[in-house]
C-alpha positions as CSV (number, residue, x, y, z in Angstrom):
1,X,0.0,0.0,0.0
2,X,0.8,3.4,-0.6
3,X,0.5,4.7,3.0
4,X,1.3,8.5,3.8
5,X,0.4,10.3,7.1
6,X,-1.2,13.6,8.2
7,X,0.1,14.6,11.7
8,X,-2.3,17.5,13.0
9,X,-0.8,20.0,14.7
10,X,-3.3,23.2,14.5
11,X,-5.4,22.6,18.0
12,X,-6.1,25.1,20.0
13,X,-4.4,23.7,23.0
14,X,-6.2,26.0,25.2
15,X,-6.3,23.6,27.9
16,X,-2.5,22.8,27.8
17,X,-1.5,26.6,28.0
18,X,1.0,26.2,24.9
19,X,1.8,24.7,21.8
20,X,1.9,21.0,22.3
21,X,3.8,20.5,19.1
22,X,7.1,22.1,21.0
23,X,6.7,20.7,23.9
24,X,9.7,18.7,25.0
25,X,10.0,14.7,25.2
26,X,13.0,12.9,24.7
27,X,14.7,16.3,24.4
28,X,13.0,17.3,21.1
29,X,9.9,19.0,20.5
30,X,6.8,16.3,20.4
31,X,6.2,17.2,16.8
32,X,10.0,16.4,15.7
33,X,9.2,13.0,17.6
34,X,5.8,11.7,16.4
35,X,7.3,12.7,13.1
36,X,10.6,10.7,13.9
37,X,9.0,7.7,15.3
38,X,6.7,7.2,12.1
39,X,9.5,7.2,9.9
40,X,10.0,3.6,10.9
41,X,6.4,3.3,8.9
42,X,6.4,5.8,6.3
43,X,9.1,7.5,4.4
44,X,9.3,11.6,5.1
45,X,8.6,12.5,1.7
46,X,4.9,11.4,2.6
47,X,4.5,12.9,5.3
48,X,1.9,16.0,6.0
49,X,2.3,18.0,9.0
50,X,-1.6,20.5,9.1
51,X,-0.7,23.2,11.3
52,X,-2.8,26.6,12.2
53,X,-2.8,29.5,10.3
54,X,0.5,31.5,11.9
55,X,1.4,28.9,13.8
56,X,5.1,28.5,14.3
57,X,6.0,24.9,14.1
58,X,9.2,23.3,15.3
59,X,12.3,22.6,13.0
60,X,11.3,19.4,10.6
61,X,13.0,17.1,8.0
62,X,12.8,18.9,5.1
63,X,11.5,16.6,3.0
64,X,8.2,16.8,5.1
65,X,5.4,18.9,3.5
66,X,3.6,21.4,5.9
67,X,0.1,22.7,5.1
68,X,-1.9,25.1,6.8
69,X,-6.0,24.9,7.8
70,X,-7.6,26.5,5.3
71,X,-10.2,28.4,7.5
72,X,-9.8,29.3,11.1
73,X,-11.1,27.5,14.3
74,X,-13.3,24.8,12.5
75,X,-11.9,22.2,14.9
76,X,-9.8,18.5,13.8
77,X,-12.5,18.0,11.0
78,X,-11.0,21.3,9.1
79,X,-7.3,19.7,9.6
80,X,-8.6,16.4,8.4
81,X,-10.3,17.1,5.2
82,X,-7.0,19.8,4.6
83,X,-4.3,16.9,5.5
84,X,-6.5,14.0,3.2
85,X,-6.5,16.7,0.3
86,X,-3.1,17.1,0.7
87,X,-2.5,13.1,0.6
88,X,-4.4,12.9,-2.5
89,X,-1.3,10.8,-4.0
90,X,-1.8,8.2,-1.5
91,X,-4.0,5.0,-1.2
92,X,-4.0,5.1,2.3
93,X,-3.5,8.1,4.8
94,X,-2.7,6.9,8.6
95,X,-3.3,10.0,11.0
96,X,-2.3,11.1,14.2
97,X,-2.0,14.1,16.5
98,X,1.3,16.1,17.6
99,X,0.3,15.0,21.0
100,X,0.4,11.5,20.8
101,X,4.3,10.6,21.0
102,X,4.2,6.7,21.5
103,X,2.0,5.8,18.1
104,X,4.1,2.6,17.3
105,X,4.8,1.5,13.6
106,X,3.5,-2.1,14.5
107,X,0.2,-0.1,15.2
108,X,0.0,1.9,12.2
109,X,0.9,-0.9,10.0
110,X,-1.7,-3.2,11.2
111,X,-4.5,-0.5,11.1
112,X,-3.3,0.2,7.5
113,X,-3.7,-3.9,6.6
114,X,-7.2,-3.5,8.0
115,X,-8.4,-0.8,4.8
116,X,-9.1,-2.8,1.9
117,X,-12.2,-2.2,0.7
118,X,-13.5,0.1,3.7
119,X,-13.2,4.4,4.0
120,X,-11.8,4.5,7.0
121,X,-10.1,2.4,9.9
122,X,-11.0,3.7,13.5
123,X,-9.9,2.6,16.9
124,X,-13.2,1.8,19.2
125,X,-12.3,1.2,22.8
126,X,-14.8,0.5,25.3
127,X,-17.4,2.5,23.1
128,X,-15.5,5.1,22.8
129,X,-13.8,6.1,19.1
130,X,-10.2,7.2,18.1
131,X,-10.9,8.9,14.8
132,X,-7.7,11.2,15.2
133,X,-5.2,8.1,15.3
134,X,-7.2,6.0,12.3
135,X,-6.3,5.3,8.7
136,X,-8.6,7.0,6.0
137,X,-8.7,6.6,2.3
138,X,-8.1,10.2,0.8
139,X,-11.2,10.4,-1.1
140,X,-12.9,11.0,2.4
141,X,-11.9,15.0,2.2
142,X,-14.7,15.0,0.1
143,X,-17.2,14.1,2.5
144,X,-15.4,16.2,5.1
145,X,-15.7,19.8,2.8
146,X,-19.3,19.0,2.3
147,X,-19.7,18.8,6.2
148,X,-17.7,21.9,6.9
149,X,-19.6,23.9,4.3
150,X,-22.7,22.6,6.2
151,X,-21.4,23.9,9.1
152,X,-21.5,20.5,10.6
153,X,-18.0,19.7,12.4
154,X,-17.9,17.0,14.4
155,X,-15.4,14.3,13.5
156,X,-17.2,11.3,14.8
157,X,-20.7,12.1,12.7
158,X,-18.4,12.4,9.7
159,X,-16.3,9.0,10.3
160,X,-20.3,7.5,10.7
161,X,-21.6,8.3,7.5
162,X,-17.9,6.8,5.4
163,X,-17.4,3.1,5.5
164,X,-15.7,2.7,8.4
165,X,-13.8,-0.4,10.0
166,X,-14.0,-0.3,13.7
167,X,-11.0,-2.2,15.5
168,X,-11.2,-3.4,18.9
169,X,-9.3,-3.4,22.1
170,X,-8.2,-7.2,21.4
171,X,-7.8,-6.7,17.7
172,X,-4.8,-4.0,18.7
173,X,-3.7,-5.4,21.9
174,X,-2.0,-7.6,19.8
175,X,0.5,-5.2,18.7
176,X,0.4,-2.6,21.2
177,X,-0.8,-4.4,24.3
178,X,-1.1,-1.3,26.6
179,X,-2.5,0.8,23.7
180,X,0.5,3.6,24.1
181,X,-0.7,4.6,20.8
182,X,-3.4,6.0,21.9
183,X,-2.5,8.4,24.4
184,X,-2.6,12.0,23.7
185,X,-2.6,14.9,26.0
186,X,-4.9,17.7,26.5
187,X,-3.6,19.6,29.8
188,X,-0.2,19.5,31.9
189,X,-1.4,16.5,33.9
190,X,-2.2,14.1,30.9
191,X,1.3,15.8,29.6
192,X,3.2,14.7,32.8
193,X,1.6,11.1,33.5
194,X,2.8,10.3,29.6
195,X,6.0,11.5,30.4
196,X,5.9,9.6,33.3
197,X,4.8,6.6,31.3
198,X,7.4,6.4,28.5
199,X,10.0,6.9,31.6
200,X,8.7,2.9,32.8
């Protein structure tokens, strides 16, 4: 498969207090790393980092593309459909968050072995979905511009209307047993426990 990824970087992060693409783990900014640790997945050159309008990003690879949200606070579903247009070249598009430093290649292999003939593959734990760390078929940012232009933003309506694999807790356990892939942070404590976590 032809897999790229989109990496979105452009949240708010009002709850954090600053820009959780710079913050520091491992010594480098988190962006640098999410962006290192997929390269064990996907080559550089097909990579897409969506970042805010005047948002000042970390230094990356150069071979990394950068594009920016093409309207202002319209939430992950803007970042989305600008990220899967940007992958338009790919026949698979695994995505992710800045925030979420632990995503292992294992993981994003076997979501990517799970598209076939499906729109979209989407983590469901415990009833509760993952669309920012899924796999998508580019075609999807259509779907996605029709919703923004409705006005209609939220990510989890959008992923229910595509054809959408769910994967289960036991269907990824069996790469990523703890599910470290998952875990993002939205505030200074979720920051510290997953620095606190990588340090086991």
């Amino acid at each position: 498969m032809n897999l790229w990824a989109v990496i979105l970087c452009g949240g708010g992060s009002r709850r954090m207090g600053s820009d959780k693409a710079t913050l520091d783990f491992r010594g480098e900014p988190m962006l640098s790393y999410v962006v290192r640790r997929l390269s064990a997945a996907i080559s550089l050159e097909q990579m897409v980092c969506v970042a805010a309008q005047g948002q000042t990003l970390p230094k990356l690879p150069a071979e990394v593309s950068v594009v920016r949200d093409r309207n202002r606070d319209c939430g992950p579903l803007e970042g989305l459909a600008t990220g899967l247009t940007a992958a338009q070249d790919a026949h698979g598009v695994f995505v992710t968050t800045c925030d979420a430093p632990l995503v292992s290649p294992e993981f994003v292999t076997l979501l990517a072995s799970m598209l076939k003939d499906h729109e979209a593959v989407v983590p469901q734990i415990d009833e509760q979905l993952y669309p920012l760390t899924a796999v998508y078929r580019p075609s999807a940012a259509k779907l996605a511009d029709e919703r923004l232009r409705r006005g209609e933003r939220r990510v989890i309506d959008w992923v229910a209307e595509l054809n959408t694999r769910y994967m289960s807790r036991g269907e990824l356990a069996k790469v990523d047993p703890e599910l470290w892939s998952l875990r993002s942070c939205n505030t200074p404590e979720e920051y510290t426990a997953l620095v606190e976590l990588d340090s086991r």
